[in-house]
C-alpha positions in Angstrom: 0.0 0.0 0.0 3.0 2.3 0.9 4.9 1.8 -2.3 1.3 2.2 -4.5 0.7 5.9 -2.5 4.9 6.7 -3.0 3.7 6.1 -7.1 0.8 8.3 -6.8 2.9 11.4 -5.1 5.8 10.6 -8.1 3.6 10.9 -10.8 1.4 14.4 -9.7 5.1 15.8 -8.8 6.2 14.9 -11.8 2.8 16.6 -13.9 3.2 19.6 -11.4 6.3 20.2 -12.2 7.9 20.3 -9.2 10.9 18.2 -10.7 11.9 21.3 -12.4 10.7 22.2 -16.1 12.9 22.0 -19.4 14.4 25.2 -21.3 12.4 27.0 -23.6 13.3 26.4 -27.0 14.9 28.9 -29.1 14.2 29.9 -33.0 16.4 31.2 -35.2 16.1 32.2 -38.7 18.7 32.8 -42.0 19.3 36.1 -42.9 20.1 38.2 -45.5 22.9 40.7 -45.7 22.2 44.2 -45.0 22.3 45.2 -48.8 19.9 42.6 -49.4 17.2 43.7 -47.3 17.0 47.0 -48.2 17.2 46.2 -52.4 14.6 47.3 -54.8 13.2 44.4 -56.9 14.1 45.0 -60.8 11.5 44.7 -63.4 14.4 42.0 -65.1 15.1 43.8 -68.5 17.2 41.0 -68.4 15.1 38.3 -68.1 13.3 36.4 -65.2 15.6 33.9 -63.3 14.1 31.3 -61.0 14.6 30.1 -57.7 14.0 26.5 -57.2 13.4 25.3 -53.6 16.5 24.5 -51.6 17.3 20.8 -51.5 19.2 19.4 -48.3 20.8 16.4 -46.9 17.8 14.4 -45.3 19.5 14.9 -41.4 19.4 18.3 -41.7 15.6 18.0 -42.9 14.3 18.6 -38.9 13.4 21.9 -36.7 16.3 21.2 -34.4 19.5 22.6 -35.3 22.5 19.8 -36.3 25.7 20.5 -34.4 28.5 19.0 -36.0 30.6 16.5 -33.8 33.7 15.2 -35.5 33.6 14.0 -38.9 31.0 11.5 -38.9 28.9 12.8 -35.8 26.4 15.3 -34.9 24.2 16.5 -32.2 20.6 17.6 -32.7 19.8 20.4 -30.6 16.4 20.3 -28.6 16.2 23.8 -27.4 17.7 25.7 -30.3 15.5 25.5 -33.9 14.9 26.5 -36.9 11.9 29.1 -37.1 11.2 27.6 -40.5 12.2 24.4 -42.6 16.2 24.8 -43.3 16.1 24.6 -47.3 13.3 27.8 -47.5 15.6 29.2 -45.3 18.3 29.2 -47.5 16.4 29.6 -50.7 14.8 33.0 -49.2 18.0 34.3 -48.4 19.4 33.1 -51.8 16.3 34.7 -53.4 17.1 38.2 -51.7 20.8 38.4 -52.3 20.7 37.3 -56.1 18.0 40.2 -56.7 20.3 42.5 -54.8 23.7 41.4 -57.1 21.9 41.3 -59.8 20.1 44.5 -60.5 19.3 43.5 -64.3 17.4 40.2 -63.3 13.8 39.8 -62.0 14.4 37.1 -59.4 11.3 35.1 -58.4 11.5 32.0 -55.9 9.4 29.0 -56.6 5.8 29.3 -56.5 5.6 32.0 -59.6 3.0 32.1 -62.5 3.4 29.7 -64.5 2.9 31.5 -67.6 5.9 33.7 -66.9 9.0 33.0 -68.9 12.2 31.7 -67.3 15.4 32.9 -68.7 17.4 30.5 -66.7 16.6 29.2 -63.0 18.9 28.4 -59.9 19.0 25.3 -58.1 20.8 24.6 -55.1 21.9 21.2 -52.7 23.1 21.2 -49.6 25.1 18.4 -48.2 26.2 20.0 -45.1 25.0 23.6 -43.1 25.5 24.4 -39.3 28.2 24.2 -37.0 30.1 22.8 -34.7 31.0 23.1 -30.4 33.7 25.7 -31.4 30.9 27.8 -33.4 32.6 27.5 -36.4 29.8 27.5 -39.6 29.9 24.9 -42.0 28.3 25.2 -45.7 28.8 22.4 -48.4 26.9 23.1 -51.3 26.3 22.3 -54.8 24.9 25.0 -57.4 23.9 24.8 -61.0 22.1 27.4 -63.1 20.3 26.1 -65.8 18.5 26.9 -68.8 14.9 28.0 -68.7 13.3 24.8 -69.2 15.8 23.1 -67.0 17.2 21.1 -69.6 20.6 22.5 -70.0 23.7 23.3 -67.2 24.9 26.3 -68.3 26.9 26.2 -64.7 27.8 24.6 -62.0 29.9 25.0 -58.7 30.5 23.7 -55.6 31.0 25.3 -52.1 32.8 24.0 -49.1 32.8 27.0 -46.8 34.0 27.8 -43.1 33.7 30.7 -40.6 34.3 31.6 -37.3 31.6 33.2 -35.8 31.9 36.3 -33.4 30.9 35.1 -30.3 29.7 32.1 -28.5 26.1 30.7 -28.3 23.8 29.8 -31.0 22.9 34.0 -32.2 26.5 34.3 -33.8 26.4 31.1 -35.2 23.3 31.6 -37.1 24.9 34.7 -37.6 28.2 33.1 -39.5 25.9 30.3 -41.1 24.0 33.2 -42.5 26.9 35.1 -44.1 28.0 31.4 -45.6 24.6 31.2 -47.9 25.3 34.6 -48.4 29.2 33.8 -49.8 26.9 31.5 -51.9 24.7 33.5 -53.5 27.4 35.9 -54.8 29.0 32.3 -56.4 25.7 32.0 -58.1 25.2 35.6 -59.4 28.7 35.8 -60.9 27.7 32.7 -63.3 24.9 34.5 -64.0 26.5 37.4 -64.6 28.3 35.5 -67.4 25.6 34.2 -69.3 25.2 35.0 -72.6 23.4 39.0 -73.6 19.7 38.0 -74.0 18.4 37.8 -77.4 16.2 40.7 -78.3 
């Protein structure tokens, strides 16, 4: 009878919290660099270039931000998330900065009308994005810009990108991750800056 009463005081402690609550969790978005925020959208006398939706590496696929541990390890953070899945993340900062660099180009990300004409679209992978206990970012990446229907490379690239970020904690990490898809999209603008003159 003792031992059944001990259960019943265990169990409404335990839904009271008086074993102590967890941590709230923490969200934390991508952002764009200053110049980015604050561009003007062009009209795209240029032409129209697409943004497809970001592809990622299926473990990074989850709210909870990956900390990388080692070369074959990570940690999934509990209380520290993403505010949004991780691949619109990067595709909306991706989306800002190309419009910024490239003044010429009406930049649309994925859903657009479909009766508007591609000049050439963006797509982008990502094998590897986050950091590790030291705070350092980490961005592996493959790019290709492609022909209108999506039937051509016209380029391709591939990133493998570090920085240190300015402080501890998970703020300047996001932070440094942030300038890292940034450091992309300026990969990605100068191959489209090379393209061919449009035909008139």
């Amino acid at each position: 009878m003792h031992r059944f009463h001990l259960t019943l005081v265990a169990v409404a402690l335990a839904t009271t919290g008086c074993f102590g609550t967890s941590p709230p969790s923490k969200f934390f978005v991508l952002s764009a660099s200053a110049a980015a925020n604050t561009a003007v959208p062009s009209t795209g006398p240029e032409g129209t270039l697409g943004v497809f939706p970001t592809k990622v590496a299926e473990y990074l696929d989850r709210p909870q931000i990956v900390t990388f541990v080692g070369d074959n390890a990570v940690e999934l953070d509990e209380f520290n998330r993403w505010a949004e899945p991780l691949g619109a993340g990067v595709t909306r900062v991706v989306s800002q900065e190309l419009s910024s660099l490239l003044p010429g180009w009406r930049v649309l990300p994925q859903p657009w009308d479909p009766e508007v004409p591609l000049r050439a679209r963006v797509v982008v992978n990502i094998s590897a994005l986050g950091w590790n206990n030291r705070g350092e970012a980490r961005l592996e990446a493959n790019w290709a810009v492609l022909s209108g229907d999506g039937t051509q490379a016209l380029a391709r690239g591939r990133v493998v990108l570090r920085r240190e970020a300015s402080g501890t904690g998970p703020g300047p990490a996001v932070a440094a991750t942030s300038a890292l898809v940034t450091a992309l999209s300026h990969d990605v603008a100068v191959a489209v800056r090379a393209l061919p003159a449009a035909k008139p």
